[in-house]
C-alpha positions in Angstrom: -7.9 1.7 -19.5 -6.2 0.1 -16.1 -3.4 2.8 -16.0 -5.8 5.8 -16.4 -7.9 4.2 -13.4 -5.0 3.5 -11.9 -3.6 7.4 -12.5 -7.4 8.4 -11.2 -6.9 6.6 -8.1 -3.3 7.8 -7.4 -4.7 11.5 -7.8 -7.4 11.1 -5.7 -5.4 9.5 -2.8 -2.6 11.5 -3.3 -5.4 14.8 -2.7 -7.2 12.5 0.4 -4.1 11.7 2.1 -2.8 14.8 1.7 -4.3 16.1 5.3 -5.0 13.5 7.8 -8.6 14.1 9.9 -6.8 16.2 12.2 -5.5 18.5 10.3 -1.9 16.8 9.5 0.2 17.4 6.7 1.8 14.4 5.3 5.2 15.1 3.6 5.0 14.3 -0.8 7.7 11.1 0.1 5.2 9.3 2.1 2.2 10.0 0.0 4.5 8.6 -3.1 5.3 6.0 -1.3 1.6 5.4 -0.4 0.8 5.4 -4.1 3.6 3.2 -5.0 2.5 0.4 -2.3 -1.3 0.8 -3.6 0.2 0.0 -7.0 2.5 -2.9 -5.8 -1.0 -4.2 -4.2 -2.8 -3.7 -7.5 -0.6 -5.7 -9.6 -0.6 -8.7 -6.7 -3.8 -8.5 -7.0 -4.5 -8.9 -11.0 -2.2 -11.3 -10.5 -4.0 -13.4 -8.4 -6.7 -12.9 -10.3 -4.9 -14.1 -13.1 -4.9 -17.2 -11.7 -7.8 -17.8 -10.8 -9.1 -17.4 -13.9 -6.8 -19.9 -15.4 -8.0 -22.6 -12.4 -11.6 -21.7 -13.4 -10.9 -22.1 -16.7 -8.8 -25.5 -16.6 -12.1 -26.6 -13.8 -14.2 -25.9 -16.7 -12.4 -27.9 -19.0 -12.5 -30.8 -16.6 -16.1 -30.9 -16.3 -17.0 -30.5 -19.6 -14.8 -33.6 -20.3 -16.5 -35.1 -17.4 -20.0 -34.7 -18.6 -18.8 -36.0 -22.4 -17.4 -39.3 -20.9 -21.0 -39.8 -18.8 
């Protein structure tokens, strides 16, 4: 389900960046390479997210244990 979003969003930037507001043509390198940066940024992100969900879980844990030995 992430990759077709993430195919979904790389076709529709790939069709916005095409032609900047004034009228510019960007050449199909840069626009791949736009798409390829957006993906790097992506995965960072999920990453991090990742994460964060293993601190909230493990903060979770702590508290629970907290509230058993009150």
């Amino acid at each position: 389900m992430k990759k077709i979003i993430l195919l979904a969003l790389a076709a529709v930037s790939f069709t916005a960046l095409a032609h900047d507001y004034d009228g510019n043509d960007y050449d199909t390198s840069t626009l791949y390479m736009a798409i390829w940066e957006n993906e790097s940024k992506v995965s960072e992100l999920q990453s991090k997210v990742s994460d964060l969900e293993d601190q909230v879980t493990k903060l979770i844990r702590t508290v629970r244990q907290l509230k058993n030995e009150h």
